[in-house]
C-alpha positions as CSV (number, residue, x, y, z in Angstrom):
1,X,-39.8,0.2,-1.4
2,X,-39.3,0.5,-5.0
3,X,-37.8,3.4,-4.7
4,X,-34.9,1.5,-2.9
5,X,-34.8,-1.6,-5.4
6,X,-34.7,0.9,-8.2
7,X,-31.7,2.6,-6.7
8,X,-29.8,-0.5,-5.4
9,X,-29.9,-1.3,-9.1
10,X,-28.4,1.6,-10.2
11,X,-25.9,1.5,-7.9
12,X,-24.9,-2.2,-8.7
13,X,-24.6,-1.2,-12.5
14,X,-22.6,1.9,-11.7
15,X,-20.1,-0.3,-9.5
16,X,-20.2,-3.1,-13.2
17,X,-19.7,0.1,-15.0
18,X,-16.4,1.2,-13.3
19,X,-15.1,-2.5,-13.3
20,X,-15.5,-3.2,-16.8
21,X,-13.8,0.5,-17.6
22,X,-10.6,-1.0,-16.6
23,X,-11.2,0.1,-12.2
24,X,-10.6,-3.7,-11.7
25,X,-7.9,-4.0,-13.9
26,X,-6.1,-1.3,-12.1
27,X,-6.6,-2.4,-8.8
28,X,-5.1,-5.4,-9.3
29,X,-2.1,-4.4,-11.2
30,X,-1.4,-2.1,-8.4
31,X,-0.8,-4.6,-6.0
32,X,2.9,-5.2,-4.9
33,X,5.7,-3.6,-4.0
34,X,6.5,-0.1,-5.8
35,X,9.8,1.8,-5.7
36,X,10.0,5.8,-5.8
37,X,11.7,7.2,-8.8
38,X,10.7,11.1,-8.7
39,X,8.6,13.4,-7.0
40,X,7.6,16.6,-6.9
41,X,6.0,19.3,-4.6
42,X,5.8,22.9,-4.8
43,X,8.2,23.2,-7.5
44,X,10.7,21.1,-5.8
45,X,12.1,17.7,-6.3
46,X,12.7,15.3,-4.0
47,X,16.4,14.8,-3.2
48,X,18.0,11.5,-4.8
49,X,19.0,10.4,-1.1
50,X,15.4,10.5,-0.1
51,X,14.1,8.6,-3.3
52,X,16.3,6.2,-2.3
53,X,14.8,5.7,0.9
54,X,10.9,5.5,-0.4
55,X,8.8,2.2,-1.0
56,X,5.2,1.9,-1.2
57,X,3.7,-1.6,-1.0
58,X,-0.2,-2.1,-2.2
59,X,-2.4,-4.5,-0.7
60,X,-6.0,-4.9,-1.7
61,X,-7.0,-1.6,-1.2
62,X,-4.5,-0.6,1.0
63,X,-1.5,1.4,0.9
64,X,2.0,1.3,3.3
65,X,4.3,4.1,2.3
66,X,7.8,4.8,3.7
67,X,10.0,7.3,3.2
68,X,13.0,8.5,5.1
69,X,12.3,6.8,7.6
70,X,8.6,8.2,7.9
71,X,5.6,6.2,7.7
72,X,2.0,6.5,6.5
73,X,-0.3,4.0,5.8
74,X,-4.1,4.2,4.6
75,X,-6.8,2.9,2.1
76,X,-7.3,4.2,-1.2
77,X,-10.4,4.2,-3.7
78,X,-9.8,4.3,-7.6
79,X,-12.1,5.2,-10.4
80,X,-11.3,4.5,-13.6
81,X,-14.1,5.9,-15.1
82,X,-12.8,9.1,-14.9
83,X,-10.5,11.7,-17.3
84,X,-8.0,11.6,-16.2
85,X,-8.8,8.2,-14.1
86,X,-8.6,9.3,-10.2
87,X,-7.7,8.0,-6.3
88,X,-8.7,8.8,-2.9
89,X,-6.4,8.0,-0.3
90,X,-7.6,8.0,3.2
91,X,-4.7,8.4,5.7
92,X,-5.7,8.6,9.3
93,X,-8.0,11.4,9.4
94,X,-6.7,12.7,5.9
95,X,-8.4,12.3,2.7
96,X,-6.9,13.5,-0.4
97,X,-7.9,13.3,-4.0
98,X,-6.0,12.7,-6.6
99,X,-5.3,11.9,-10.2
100,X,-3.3,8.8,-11.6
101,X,-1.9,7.2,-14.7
102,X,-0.8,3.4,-14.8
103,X,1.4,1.9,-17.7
104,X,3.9,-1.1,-17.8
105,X,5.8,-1.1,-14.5
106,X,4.8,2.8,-13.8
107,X,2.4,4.0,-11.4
108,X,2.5,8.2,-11.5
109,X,0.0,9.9,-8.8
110,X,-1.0,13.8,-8.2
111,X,-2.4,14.2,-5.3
112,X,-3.8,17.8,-4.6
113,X,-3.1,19.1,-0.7
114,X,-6.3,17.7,2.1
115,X,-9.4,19.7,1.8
116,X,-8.1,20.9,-1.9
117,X,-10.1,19.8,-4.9
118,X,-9.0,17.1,-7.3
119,X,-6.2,18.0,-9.9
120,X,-7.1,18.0,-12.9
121,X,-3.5,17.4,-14.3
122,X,0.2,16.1,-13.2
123,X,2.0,18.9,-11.8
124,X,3.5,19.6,-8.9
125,X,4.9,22.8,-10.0
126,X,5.0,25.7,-7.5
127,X,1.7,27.3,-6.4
128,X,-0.1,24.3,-7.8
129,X,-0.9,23.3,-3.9
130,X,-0.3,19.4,-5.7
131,X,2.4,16.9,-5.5
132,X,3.0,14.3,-8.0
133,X,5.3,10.7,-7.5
134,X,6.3,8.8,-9.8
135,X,6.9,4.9,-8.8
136,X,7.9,2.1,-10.5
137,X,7.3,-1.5,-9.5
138,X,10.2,-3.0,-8.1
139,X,11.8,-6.4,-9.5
140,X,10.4,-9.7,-7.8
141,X,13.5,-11.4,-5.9
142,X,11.9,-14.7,-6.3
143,X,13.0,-17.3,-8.4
């Protein structure tokens, strides 16, 4: 039994730990809606019709992504904790790991193909088996 306390502990500093590091911080300025700007995969780029056409909208942990008329949805995890910080997104039965970076208004992801390991930078140059999106979040209509 103490065994159990002791790691139940642990585990609830760990999960402090990775708030304070900025993991809640992130989360929440995640949430809202996000508009595509570039992307990358395979050493190709997205056409500027298809950008267009992309929006991914973030709530709690949550994700609803369309694009072209496609349309995924899923949960993600992040950890901030991390060098550089990472996400898992689960889609359906896919799980993919990935990287991210979050400044003002920017949200840029590499996510490395399912059943690949984690990137361990932004590229989604050919060969790299990654893709990498860049999103920014898109202006509030209200007033």
């Amino acid at each position: 039994m103490k065994m159990t306390a002791s790691l139940a502990a642990l585990l609830a500093l760990v999960v402090v730990v990775k708030l304070d590091a900025g993991g809640d911080k992130d989360f929440k300025a995640l949430q809202g809606t996000w508009l595509l700007v570039s992307a990358e995969q395979n050493g190709k780029e997205m056409p500027a019709d298809m950008l267009k056409t992309a929006k991914l909208i973030i709530k709690g942990n949550k994700h609803f992504v369309s694009i072209g008329g496609e349309k995924c949805d899923g949960t993600h995890t992040l950890d901030a904790t991390t060098k550089p910080k990472s996400i898992d997104s689960i889609d359906g039965d896919r799980k993919m790991l990935g990287i991210y970076e979050l400044t003002k208004g920017t949200f840029k992801v590499c996510f490395a193909e399912p059943g690949k390991d984690r990137p361990k930078e932004f590229t989604g140059k050919e060969g790299s088996g990654c893709f990498v999106h860049v999103w920014k979040r898109a202006k509030s209509t209200k007033k």
